[in-house]
C-alpha atoms as an extended CHARMM CRD file, in Angstrom:
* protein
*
       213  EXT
         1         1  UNK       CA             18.2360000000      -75.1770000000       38.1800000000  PROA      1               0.0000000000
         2         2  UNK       CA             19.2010000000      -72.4320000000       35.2620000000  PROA      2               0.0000000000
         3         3  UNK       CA             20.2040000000      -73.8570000000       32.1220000000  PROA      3               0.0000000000
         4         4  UNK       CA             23.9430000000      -72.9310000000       31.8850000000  PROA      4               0.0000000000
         5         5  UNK       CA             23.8160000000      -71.0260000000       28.9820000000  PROA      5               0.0000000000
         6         6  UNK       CA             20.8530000000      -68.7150000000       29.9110000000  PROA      6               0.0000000000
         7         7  UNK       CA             22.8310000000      -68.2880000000       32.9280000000  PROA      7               0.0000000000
         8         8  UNK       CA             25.7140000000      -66.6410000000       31.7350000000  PROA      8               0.0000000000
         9         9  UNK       CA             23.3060000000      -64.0740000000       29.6120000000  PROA      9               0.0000000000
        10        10  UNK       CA             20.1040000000      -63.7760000000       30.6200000000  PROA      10              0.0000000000
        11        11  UNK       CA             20.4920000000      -61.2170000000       33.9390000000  PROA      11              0.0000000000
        12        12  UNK       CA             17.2210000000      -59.6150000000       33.4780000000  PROA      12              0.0000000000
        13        13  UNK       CA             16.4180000000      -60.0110000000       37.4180000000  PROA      13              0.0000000000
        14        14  UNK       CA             19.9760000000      -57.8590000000       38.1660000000  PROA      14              0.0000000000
        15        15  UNK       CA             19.2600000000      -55.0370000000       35.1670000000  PROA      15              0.0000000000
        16        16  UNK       CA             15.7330000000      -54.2540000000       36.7810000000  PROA      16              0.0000000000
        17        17  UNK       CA             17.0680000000      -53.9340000000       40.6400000000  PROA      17              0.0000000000
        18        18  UNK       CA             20.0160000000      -51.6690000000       39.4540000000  PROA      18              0.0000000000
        19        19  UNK       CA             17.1930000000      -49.8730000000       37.1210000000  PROA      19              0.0000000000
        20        20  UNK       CA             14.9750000000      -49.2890000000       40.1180000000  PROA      20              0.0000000000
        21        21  UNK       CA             17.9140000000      -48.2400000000       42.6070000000  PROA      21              0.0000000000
        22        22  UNK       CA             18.0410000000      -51.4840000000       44.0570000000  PROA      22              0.0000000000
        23        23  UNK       CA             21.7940000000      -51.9350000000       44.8790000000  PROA      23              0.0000000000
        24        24  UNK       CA             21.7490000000      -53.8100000000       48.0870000000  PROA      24              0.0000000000
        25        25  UNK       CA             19.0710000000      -56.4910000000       46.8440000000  PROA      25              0.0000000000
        26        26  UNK       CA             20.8070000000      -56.8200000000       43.6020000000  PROA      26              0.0000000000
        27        27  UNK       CA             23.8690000000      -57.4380000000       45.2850000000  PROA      27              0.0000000000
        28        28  UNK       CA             22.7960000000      -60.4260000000       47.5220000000  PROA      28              0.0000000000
        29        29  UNK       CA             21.6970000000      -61.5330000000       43.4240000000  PROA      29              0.0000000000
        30        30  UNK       CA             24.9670000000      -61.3760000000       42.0060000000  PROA      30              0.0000000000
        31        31  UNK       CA             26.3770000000      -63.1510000000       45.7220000000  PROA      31              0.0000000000
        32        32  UNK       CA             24.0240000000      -65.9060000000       44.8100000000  PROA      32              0.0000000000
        33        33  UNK       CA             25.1990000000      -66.1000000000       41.1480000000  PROA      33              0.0000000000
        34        34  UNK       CA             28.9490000000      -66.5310000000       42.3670000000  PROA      34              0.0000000000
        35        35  UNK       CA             27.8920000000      -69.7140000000       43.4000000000  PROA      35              0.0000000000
        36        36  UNK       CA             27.3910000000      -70.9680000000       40.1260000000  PROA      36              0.0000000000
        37        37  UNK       CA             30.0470000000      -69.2310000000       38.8100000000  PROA      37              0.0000000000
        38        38  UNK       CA             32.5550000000      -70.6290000000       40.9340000000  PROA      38              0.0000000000
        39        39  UNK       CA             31.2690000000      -74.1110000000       39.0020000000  PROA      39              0.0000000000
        40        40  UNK       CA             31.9810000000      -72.9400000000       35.3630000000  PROA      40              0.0000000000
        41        41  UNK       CA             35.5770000000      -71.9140000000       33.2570000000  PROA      41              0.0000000000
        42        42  UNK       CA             36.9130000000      -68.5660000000       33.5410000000  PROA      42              0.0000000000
        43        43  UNK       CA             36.0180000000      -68.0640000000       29.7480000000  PROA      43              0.0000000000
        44        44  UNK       CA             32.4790000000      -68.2730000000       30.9280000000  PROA      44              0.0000000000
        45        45  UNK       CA             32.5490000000      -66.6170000000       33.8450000000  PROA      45              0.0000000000
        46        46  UNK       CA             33.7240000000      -63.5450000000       31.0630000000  PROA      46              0.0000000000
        47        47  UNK       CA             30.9980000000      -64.3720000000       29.3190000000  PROA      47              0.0000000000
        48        48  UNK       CA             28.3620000000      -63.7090000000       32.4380000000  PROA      48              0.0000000000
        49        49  UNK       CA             29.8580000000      -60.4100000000       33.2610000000  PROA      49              0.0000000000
        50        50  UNK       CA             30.7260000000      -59.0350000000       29.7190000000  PROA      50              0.0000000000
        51        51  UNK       CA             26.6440000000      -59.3020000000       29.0090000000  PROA      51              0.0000000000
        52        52  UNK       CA             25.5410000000      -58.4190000000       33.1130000000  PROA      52              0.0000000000
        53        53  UNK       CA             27.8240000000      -55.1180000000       31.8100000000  PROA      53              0.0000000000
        54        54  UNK       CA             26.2860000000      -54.4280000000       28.6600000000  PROA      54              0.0000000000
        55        55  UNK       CA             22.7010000000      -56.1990000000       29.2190000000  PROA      55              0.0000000000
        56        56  UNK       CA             22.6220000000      -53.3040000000       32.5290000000  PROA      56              0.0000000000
        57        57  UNK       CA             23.7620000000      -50.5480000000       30.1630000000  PROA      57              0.0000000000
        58        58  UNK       CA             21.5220000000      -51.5460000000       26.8730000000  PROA      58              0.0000000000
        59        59  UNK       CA             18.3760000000      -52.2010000000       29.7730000000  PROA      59              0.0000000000
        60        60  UNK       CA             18.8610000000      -48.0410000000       31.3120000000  PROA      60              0.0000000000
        61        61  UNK       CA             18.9580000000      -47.1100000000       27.3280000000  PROA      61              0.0000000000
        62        62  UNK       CA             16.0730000000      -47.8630000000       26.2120000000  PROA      62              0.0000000000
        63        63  UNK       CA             14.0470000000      -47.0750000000       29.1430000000  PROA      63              0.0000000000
        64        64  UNK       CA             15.3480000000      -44.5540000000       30.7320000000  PROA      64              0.0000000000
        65        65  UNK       CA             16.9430000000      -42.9230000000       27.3560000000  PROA      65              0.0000000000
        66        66  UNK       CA             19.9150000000      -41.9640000000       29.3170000000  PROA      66              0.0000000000
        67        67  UNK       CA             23.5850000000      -43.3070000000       27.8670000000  PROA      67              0.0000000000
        68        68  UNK       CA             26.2510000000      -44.5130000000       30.0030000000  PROA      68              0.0000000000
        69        69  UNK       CA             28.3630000000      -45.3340000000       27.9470000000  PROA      69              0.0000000000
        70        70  UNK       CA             31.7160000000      -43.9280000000       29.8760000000  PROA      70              0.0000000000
        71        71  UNK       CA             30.2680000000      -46.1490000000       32.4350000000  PROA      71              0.0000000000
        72        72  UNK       CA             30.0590000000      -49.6740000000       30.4210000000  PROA      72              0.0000000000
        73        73  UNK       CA             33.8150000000      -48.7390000000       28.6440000000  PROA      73              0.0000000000
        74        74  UNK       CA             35.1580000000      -48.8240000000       31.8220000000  PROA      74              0.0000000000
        75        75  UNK       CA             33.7680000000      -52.0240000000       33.3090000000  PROA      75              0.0000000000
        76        76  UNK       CA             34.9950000000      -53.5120000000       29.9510000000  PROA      76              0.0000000000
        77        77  UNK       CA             38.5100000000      -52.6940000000       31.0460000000  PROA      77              0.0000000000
        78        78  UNK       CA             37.6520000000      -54.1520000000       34.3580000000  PROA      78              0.0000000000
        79        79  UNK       CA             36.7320000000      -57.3150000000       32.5990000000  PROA      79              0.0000000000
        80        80  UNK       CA             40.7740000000      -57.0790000000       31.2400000000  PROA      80              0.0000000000
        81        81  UNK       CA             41.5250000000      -58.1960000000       34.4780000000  PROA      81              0.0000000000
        82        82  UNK       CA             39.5130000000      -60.8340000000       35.3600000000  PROA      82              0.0000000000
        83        83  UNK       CA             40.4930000000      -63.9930000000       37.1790000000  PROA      83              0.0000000000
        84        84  UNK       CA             38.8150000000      -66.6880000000       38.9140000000  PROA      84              0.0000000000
        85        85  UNK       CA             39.8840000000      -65.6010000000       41.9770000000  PROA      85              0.0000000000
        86        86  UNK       CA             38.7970000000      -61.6400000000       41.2620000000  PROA      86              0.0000000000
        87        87  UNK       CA             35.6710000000      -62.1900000000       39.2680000000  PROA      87              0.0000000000
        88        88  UNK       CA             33.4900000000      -61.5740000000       42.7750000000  PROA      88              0.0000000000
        89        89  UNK       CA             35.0150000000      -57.7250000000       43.0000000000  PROA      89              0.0000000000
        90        90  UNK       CA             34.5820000000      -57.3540000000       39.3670000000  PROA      90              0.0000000000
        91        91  UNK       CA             31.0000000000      -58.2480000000       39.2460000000  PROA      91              0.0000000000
        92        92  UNK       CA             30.2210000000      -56.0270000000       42.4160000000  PROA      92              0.0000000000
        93        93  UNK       CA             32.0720000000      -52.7230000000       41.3190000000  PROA      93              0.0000000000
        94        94  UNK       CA             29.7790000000      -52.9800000000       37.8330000000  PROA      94              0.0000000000
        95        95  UNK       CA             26.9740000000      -53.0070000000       40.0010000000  PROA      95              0.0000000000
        96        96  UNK       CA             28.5470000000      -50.1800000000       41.8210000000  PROA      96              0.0000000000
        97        97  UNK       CA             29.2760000000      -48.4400000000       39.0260000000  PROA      97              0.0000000000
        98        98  UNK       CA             26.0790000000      -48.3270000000       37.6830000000  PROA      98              0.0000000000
        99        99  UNK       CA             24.2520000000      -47.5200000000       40.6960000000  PROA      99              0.0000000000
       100       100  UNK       CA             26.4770000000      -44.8090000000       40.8820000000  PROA      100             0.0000000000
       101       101  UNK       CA             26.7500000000      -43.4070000000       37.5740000000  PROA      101             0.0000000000
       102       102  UNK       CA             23.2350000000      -43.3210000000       36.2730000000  PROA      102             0.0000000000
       103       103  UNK       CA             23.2240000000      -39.5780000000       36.9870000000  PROA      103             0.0000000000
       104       104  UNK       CA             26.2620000000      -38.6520000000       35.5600000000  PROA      104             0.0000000000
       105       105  UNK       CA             25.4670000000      -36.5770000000       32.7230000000  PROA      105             0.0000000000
       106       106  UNK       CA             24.1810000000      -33.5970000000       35.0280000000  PROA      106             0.0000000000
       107       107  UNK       CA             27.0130000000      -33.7400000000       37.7550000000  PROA      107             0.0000000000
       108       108  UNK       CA             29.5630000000      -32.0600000000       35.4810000000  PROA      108             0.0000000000
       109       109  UNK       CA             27.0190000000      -28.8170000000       36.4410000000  PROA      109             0.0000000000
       110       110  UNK       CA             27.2800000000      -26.8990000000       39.7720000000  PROA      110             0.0000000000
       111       111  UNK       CA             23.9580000000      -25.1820000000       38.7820000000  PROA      111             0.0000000000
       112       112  UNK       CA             21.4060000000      -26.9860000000       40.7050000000  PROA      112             0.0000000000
       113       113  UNK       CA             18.4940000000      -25.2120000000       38.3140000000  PROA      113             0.0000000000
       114       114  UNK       CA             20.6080000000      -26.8620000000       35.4040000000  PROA      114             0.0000000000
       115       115  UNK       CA             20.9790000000      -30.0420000000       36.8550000000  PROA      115             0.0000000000
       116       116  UNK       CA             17.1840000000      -30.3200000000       37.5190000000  PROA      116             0.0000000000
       117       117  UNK       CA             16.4310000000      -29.2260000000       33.6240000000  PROA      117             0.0000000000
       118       118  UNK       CA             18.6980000000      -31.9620000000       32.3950000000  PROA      118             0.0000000000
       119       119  UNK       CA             17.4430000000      -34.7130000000       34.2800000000  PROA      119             0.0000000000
       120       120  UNK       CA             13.6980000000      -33.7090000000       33.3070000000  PROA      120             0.0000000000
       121       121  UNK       CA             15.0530000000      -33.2620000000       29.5740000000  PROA      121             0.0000000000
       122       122  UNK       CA             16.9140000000      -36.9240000000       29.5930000000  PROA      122             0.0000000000
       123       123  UNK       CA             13.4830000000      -38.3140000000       31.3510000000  PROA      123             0.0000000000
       124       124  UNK       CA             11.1790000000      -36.9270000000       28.3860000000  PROA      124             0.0000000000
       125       125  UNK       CA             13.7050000000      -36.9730000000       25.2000000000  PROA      125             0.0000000000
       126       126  UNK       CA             10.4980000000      -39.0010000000       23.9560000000  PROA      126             0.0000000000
       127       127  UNK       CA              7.6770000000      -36.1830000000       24.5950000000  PROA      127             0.0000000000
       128       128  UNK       CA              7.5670000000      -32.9580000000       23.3310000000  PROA      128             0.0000000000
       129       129  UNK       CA             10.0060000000      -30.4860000000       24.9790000000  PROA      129             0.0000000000
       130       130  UNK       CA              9.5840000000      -26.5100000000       24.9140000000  PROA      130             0.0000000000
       131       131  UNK       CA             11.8180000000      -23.9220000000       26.7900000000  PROA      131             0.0000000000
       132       132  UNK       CA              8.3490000000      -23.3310000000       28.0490000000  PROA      132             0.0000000000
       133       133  UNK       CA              7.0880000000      -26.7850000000       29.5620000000  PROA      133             0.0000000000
       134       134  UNK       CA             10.5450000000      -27.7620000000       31.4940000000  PROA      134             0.0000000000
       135       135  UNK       CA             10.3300000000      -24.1520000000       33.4750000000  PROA      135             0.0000000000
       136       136  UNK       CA              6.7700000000      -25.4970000000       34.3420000000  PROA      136             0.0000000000
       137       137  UNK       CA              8.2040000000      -28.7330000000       35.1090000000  PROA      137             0.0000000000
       138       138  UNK       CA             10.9850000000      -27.1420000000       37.4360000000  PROA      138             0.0000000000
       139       139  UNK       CA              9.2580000000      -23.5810000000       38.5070000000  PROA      139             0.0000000000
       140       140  UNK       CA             11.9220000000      -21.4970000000       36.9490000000  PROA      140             0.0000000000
       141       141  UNK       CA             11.3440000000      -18.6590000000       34.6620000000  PROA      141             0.0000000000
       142       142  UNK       CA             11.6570000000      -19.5130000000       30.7110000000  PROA      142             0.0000000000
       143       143  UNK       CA             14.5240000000      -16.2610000000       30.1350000000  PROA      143             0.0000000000
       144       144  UNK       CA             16.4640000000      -17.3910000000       33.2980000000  PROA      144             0.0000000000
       145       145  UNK       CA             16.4210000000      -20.7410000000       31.7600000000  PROA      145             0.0000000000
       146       146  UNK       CA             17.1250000000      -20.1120000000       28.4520000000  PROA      146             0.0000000000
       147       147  UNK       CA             20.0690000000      -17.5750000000       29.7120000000  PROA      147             0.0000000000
       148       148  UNK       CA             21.4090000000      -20.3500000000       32.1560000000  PROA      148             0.0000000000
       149       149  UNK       CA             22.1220000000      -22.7310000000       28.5400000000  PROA      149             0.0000000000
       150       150  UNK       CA             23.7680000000      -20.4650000000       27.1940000000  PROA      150             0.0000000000
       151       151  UNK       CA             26.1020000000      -19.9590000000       30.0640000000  PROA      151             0.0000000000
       152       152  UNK       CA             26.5580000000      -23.2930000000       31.7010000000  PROA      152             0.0000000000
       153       153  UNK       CA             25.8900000000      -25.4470000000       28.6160000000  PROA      153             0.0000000000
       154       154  UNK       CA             27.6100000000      -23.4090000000       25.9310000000  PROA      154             0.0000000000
       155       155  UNK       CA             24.3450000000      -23.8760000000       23.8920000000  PROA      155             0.0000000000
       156       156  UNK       CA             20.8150000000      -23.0210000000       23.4690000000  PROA      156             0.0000000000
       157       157  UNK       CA             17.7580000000      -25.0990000000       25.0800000000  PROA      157             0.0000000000
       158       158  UNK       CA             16.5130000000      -26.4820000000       21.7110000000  PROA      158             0.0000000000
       159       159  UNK       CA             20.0690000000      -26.6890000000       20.6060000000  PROA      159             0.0000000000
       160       160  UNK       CA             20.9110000000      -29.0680000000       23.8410000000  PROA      160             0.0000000000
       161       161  UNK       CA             17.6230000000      -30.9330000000       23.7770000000  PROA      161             0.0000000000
       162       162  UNK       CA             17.9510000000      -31.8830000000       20.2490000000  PROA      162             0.0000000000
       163       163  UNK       CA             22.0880000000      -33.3070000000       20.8460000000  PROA      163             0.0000000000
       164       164  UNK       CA             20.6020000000      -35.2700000000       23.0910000000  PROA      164             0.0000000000
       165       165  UNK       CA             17.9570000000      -37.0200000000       20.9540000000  PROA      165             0.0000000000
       166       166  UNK       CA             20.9940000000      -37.6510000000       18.3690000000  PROA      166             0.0000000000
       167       167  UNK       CA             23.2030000000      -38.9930000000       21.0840000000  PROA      167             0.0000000000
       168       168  UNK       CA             20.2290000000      -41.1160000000       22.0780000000  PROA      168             0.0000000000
       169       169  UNK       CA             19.0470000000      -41.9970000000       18.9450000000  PROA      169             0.0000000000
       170       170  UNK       CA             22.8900000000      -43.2800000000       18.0490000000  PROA      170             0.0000000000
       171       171  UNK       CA             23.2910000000      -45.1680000000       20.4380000000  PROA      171             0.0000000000
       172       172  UNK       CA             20.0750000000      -47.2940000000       20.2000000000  PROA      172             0.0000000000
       173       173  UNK       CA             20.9670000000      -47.3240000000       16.3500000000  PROA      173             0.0000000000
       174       174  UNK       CA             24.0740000000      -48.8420000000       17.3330000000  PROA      174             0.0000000000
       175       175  UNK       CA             23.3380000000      -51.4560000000       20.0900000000  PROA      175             0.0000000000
       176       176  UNK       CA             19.6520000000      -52.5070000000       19.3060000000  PROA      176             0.0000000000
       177       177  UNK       CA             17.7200000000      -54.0830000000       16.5150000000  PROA      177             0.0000000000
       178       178  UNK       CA             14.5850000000      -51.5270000000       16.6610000000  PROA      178             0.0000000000
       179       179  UNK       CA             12.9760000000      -50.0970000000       14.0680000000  PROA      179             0.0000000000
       180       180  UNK       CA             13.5030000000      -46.7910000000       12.8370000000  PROA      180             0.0000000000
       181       181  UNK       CA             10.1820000000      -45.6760000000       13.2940000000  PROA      181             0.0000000000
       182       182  UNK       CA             10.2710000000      -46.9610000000       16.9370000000  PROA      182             0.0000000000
       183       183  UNK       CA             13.5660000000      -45.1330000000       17.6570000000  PROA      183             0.0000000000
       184       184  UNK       CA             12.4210000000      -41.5920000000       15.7560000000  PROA      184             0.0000000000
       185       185  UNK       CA              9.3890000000      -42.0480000000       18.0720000000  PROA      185             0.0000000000
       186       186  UNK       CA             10.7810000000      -42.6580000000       21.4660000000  PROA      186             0.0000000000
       187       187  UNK       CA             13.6620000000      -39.8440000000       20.5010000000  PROA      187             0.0000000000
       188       188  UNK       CA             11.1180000000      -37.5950000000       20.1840000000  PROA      188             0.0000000000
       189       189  UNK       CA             10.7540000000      -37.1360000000       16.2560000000  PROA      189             0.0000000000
       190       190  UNK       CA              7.4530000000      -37.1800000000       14.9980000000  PROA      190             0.0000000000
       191       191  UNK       CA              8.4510000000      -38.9520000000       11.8560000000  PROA      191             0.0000000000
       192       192  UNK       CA             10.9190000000      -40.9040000000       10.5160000000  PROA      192             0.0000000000
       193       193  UNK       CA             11.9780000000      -38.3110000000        7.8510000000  PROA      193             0.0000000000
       194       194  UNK       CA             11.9590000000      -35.5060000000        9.7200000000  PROA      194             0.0000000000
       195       195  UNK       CA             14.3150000000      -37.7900000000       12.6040000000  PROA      195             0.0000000000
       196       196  UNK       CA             16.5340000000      -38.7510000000        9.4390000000  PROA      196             0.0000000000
       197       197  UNK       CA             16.5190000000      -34.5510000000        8.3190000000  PROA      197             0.0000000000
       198       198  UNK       CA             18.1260000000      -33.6070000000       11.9300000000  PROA      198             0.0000000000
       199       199  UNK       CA             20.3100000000      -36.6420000000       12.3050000000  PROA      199             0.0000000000
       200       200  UNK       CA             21.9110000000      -35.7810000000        8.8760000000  PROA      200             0.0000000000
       201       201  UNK       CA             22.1730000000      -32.2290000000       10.0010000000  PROA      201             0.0000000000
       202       202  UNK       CA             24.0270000000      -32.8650000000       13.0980000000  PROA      202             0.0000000000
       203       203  UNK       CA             26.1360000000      -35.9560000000       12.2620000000  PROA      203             0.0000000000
       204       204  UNK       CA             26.5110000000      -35.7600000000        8.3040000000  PROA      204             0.0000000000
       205       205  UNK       CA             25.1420000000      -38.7730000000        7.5990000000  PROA      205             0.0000000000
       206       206  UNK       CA             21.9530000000      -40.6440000000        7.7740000000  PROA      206             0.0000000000
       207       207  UNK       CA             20.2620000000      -42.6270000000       10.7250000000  PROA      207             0.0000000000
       208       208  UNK       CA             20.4620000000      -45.6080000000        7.9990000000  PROA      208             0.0000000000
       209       209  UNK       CA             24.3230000000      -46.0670000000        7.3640000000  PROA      209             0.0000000000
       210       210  UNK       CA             25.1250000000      -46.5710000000       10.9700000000  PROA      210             0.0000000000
       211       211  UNK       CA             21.5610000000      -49.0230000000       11.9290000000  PROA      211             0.0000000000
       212       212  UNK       CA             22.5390000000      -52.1810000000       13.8010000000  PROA      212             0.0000000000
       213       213  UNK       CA             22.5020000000      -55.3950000000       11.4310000000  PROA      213             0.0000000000
């Protein structure tokens, strides 16, 4: 038997099958969970889903570097509703949504050459990124490229990649207790200085004044 409390926020089995693309499996999880759930107060039952929601989101963060953060906002206004009659649905469409979602920052682009540099860009924010070694990556030639940022993205390759690294870099500022050296590093900054230099220059202030705790 699960002690109670690690119950309602330890869900490390459910962020790993949604991580790996596991939505039917993880499913028959959660189905197994409502069991339990169906035992405890509604206030708890919150509780569970509140951290499955963020616990999901936080786990695809730091290791896949992607953000969906549209996607955990609007499970949290799912949560608004919750009732211990509706907490089944609620828990399923978070799983849905994730599942779903964890692509979402290239479907906005029609361009299927753009679509396949931003998902190789979000998969290596941590390595080093040239113009040169994504067209390698997708077999697409570097001026083609470079001219397809400029007209789908409304920005230059090294302009894009590094936005990215910020957005990263902010949000596991914000929602984690790592160290700045680890988060410069697996952002892609070689050191912590020169990660603090561009975060200043494209958020006007430093990595420091918004770190977690």
């Amino acid at each position: 038997m699960i002690y109670q409390n690690e119950f309602l926020v330890n869900h490390h089995e459910l962020y790993t099958l949604i991580y790996n693309g596991n939505l039917k499996t993880a499913l028959l999880v959660f189905a197994e969970h409502c069991n339990q759930l169906e035992q405890v107060s509604l206030q708890q039952i919150r509780l569970y889903l509140s951290s499955l929601n963020h616990g999901i989101y936080n786990y695809i963060l730091i290791n896949e570097m992607i953000s969906l953060h549209d996607c955990c906002v609007k499970n949290d206004q799912l949560l608004l509703q919750c009732s211990s009659t509706n907490f089944h649905t609620i828990g399923k469409t978070i799983l849905i949504n994730y599942s779903n979602c964890k692509e979402y920052l290239i479907e906005k682009h029609e361009n299927e050459h753009i679509k396949k540099a931003i998902i190789y860009i979000h998969n290596h924010l941590g390595d080093t990124l040239s113009l040169q070694s994504v067209c390698e990556a997708i077999n697409l030639n570097h001026c083609y490229l470079c001219d397809l940022f400029k007209r789908e993205v409304h920005m230059t390759f090294s302009e894009y990649v590094l936005q990215q690294r910020i957005n990263l870099a902010k949000q596991l500022l914000r929602t984690t207790n790592l160290s700045m050296t680890f988060i410069a590093m697996r952002c892609g900054f070689n050191t912590v200085s020169y990660f603090s230099t561009c975060f200043k220059k494209v958020e006007g202030v430093t990595p420091s004044s918004i770190k977690r705790g």
